[in-house]
N, C-alpha and C positions, 0 to 999 in steps of 0.2 A: 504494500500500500504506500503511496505518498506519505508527505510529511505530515507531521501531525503538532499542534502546540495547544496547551492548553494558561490559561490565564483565571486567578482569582481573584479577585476585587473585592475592595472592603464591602460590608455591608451596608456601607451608608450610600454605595454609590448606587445607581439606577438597574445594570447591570450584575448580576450575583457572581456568575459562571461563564466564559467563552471560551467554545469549543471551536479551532478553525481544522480544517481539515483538507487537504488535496489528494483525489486520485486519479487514475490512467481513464481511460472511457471503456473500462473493459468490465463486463458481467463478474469476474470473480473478484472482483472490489468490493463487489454489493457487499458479502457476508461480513466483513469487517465493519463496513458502513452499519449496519446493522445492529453487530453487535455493542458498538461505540453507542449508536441511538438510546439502545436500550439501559444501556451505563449510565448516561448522563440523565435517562428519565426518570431510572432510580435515586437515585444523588439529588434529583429537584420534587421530589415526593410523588411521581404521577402514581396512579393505579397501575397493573398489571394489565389493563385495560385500555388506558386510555397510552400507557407504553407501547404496547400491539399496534394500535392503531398510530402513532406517530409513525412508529417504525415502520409500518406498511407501506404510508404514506409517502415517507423519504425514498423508500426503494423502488416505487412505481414510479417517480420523479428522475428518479436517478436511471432504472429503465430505459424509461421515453426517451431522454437526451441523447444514452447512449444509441437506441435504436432510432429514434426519429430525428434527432437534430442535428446529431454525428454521424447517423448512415450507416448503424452497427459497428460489432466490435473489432472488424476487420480495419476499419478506417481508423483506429486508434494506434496506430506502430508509430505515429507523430506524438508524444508525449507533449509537448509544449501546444498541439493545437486541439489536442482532442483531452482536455480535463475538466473534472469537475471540482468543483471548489464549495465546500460546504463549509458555512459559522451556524454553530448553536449556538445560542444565547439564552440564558436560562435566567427571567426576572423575578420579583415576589410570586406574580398571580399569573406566569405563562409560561411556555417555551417558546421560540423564534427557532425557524432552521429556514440559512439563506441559502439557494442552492442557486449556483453561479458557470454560465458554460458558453461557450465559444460558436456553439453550433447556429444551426439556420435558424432554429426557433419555430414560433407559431403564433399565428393569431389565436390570441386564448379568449377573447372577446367576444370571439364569434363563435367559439367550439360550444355547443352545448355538451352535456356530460348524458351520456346515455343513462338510462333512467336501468333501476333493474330489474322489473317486471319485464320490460322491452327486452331488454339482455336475452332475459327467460325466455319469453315468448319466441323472440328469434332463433333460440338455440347456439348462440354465436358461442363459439371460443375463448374468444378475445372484443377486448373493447370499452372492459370496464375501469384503465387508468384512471380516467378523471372524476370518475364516479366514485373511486378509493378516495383517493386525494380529495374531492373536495368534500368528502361526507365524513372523513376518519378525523380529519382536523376542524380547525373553527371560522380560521378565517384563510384565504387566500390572495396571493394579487400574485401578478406577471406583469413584467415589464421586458419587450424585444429589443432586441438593438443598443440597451444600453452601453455610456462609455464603458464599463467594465462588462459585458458581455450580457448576456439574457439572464434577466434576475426571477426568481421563484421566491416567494416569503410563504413560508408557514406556520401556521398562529396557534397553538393546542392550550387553552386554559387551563390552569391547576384548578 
């Protein structure tokens, strides 16, 4: 995996806990991804629940990038163009996880998130990313194109 730092800050600051994090754009990143999520939601009080569900959350994110905004994990042997870059930040009453990446991106504006009676109905396979993501956490936003690359915020309340 990439580098990893972590930082403590007093408790009078805003901030409690920052977790920064850089890996390659390749699938077997996820599992440390993962396991790190699930450490720091311990450490910030979540349930075992609402842990699950961040963690999901991050890994479908991390996912899609690698598959959809990178063009899967073959196109990753460029380390410097194909990363992802993730801060947890863990305040009194939330977590924040920024997930940060270089790829083509998407209009998330326009996506709607399939629904999952729909999923059902369909029989699809695949397809329910966004519907993870945006139902597992509390709050979301996307921003394309920024100066630092395509930004992902995810918001899970204590």
């Amino acid at each position: 995996m990439g580098g990893m730092s972590m930082t403590s800050l007093p408790t009078t600051e805003t901030i409690l806990k920052h977790l920064k994090l850089e890996i390659s754009g390749r699938y077997c990143e996820l599992r440390g991804v993962r396991q790190i999520i699930s450490d720091a939601c311990q450490w910030a009080g979540l349930t075992e629940s609402q842990c699950s569900q961040l963690e999901m959350a991050v890994d479908e994110a991390c996912t899609n990038i690698i598959e959809h905004s990178y063009g899967g994990e073959a196109a990753a042997d460029d380390m410097h163009e194909h990363t992802i870059r993730l801060h947890m930040k863990h305040y009194r009453d939330r977590i924040v996880v920024e997930i940060y990446d270089h790829g083509s991106g998407f209009d998330y504006a326009s996506r709607t998130p399939l629904q999952l009676d729909q999923w059902l109905a369909e029989k699809q396979e695949r397809g329910l990313g966004l519907y993870v993501i945006t139902h597992f956490v509390d709050d979301v936003s996307y921003e394309r194109g920024t100066r630092v690359g395509n930004y992902l915020r995810l918001t899970k309340r204590l």
